[in-house]
Chimera marker file (.cmm) of the C-alpha trace (Angstrom):
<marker_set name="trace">
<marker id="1" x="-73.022" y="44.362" z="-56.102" r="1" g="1" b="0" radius="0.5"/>
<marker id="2" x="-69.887" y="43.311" z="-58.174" r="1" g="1" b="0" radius="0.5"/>
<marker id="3" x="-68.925" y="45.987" z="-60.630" r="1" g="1" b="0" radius="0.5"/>
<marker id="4" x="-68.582" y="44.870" z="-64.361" r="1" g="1" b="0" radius="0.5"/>
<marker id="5" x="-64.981" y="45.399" z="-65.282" r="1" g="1" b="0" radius="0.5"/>
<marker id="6" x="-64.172" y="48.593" z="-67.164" r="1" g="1" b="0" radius="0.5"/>
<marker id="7" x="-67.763" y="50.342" z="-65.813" r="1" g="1" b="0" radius="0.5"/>
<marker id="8" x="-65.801" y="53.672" z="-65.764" r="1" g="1" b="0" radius="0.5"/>
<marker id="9" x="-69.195" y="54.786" z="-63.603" r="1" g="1" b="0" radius="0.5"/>
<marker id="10" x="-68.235" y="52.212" z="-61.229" r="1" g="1" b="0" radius="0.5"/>
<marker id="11" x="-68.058" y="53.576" z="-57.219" r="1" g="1" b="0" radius="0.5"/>
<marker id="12" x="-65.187" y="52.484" z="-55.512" r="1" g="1" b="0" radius="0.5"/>
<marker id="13" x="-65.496" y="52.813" z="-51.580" r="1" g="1" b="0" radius="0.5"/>
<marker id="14" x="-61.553" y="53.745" z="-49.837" r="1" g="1" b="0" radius="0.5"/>
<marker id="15" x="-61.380" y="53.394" z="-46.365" r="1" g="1" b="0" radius="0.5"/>
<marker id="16" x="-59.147" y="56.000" z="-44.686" r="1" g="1" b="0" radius="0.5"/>
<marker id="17" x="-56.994" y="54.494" z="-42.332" r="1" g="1" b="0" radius="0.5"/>
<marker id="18" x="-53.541" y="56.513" z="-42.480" r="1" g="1" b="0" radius="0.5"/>
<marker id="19" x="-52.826" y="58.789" z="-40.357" r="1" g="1" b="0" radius="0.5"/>
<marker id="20" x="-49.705" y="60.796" z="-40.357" r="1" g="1" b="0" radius="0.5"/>
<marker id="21" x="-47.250" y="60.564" z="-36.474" r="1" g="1" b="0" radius="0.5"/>
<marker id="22" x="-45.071" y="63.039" z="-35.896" r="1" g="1" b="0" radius="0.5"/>
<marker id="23" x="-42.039" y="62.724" z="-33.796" r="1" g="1" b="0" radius="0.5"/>
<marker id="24" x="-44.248" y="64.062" z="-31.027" r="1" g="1" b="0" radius="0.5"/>
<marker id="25" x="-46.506" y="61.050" z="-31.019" r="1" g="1" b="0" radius="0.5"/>
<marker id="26" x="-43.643" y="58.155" z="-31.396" r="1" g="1" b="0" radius="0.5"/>
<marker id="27" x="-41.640" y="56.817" z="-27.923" r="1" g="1" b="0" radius="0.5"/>
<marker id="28" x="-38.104" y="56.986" z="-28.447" r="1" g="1" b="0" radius="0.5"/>
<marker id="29" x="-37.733" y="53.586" z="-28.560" r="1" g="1" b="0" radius="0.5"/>
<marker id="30" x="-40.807" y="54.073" z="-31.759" r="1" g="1" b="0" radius="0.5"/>
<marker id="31" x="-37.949" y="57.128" z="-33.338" r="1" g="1" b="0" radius="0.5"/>
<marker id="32" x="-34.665" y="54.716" z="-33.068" r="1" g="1" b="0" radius="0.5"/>
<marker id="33" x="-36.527" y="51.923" z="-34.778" r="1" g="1" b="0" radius="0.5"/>
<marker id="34" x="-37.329" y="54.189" z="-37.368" r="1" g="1" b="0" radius="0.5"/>
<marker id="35" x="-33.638" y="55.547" z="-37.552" r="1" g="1" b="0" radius="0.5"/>
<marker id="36" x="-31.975" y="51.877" z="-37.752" r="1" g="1" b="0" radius="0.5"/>
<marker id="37" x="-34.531" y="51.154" z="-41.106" r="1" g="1" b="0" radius="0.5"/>
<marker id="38" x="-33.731" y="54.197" z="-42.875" r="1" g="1" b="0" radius="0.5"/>
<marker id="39" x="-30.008" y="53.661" z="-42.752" r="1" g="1" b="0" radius="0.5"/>
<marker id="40" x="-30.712" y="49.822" z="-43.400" r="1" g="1" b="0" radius="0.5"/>
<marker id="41" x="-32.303" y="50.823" z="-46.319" r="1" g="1" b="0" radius="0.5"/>
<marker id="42" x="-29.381" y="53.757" z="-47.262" r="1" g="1" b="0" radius="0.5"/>
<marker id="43" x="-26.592" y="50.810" z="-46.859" r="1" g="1" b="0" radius="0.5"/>
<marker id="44" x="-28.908" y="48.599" z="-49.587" r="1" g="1" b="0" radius="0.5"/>
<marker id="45" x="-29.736" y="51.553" z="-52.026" r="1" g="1" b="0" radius="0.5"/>
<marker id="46" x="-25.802" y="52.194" z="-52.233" r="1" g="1" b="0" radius="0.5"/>
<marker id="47" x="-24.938" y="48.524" z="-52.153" r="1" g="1" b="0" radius="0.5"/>
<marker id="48" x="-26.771" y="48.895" z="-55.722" r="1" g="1" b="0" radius="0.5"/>
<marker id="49" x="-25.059" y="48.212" z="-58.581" r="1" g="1" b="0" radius="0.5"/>
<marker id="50" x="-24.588" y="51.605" z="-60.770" r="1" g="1" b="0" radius="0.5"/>
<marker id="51" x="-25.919" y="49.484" z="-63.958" r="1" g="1" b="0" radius="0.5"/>
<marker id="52" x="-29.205" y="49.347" z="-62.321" r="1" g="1" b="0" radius="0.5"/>
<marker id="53" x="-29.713" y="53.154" z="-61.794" r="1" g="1" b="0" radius="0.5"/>
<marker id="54" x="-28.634" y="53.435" z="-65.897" r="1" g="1" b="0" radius="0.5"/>
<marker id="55" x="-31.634" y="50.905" z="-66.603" r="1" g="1" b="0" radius="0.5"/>
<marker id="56" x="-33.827" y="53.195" z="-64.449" r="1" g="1" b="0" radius="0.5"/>
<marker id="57" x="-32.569" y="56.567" z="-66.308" r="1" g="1" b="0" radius="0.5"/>
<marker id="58" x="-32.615" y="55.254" z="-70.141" r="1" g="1" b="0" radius="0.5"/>
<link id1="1" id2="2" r="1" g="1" b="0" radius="0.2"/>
<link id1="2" id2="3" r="1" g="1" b="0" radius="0.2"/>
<link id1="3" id2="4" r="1" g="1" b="0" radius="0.2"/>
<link id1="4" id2="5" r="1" g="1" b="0" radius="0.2"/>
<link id1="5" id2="6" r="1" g="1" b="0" radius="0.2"/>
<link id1="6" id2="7" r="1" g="1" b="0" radius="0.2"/>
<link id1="7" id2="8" r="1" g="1" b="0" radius="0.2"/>
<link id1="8" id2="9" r="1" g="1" b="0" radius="0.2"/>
<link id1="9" id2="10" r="1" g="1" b="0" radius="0.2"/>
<link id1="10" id2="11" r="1" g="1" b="0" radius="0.2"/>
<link id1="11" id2="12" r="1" g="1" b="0" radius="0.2"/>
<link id1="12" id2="13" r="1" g="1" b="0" radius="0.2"/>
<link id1="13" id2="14" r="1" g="1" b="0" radius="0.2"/>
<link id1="14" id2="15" r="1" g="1" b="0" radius="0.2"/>
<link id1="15" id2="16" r="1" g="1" b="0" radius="0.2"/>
<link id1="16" id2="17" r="1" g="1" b="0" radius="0.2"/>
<link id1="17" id2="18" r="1" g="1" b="0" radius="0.2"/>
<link id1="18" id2="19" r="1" g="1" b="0" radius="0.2"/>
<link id1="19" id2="20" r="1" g="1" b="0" radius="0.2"/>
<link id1="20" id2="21" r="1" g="1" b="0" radius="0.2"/>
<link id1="21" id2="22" r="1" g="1" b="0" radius="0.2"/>
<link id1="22" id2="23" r="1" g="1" b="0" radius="0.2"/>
<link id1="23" id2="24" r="1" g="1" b="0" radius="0.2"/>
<link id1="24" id2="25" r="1" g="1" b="0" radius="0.2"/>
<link id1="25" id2="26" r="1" g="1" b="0" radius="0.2"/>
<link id1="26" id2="27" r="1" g="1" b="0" radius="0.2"/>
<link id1="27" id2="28" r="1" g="1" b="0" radius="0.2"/>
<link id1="28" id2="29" r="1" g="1" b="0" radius="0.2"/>
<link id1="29" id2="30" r="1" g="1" b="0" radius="0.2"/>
<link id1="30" id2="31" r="1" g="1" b="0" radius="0.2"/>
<link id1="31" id2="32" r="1" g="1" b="0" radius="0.2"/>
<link id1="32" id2="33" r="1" g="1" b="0" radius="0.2"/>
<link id1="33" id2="34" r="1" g="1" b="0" radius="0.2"/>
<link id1="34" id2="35" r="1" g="1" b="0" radius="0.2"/>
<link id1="35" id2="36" r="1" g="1" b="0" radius="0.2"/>
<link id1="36" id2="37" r="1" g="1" b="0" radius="0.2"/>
<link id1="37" id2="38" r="1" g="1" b="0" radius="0.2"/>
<link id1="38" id2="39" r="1" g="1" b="0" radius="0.2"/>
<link id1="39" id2="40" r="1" g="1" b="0" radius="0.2"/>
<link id1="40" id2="41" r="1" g="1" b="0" radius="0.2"/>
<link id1="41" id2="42" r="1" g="1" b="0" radius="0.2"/>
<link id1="42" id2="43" r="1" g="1" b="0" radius="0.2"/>
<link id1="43" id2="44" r="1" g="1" b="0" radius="0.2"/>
<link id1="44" id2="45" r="1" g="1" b="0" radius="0.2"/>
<link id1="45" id2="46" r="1" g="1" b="0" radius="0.2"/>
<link id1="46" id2="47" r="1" g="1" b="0" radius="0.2"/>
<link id1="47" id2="48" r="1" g="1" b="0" radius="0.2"/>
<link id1="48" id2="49" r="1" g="1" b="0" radius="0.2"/>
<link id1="49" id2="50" r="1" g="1" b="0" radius="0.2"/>
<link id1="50" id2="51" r="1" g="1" b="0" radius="0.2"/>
<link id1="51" id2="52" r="1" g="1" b="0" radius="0.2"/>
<link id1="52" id2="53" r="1" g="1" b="0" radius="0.2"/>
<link id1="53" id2="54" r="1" g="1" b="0" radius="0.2"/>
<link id1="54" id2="55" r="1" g="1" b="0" radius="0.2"/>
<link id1="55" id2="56" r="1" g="1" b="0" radius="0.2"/>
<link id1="56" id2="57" r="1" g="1" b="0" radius="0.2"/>
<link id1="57" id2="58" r="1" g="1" b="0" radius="0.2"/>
</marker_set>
């Protein structure tokens, strides 16, 4: 059954497929991977121009 948009009685099914590793559960190659993207994405957040972050603020 198709739900009729704005039925606010509407079910909506959500499949729960995350699951939360910790370091325990990652190989170390898993851990450096994970390392080289966050400072990937440090060296583009401060790349930023500052006028951007005043758009964000205001």
């Amino acid at each position: 059954m198709i739900p009729e948009p704005g039925d606010a009685n509407r079910e909506i099914t959500v499949t729960e497929t995350f699951h939360l590793q910790t370091d325990d559960e990652l190989s170390d190659k898993e851990l450096k991977q994970i390392e080289a993207d966050d400072q990937a994405i440090q060296t583009i957040l401060l790349g930023l121009p500052e006028d951007i972050y005043a758009a964000v603020d205001s």
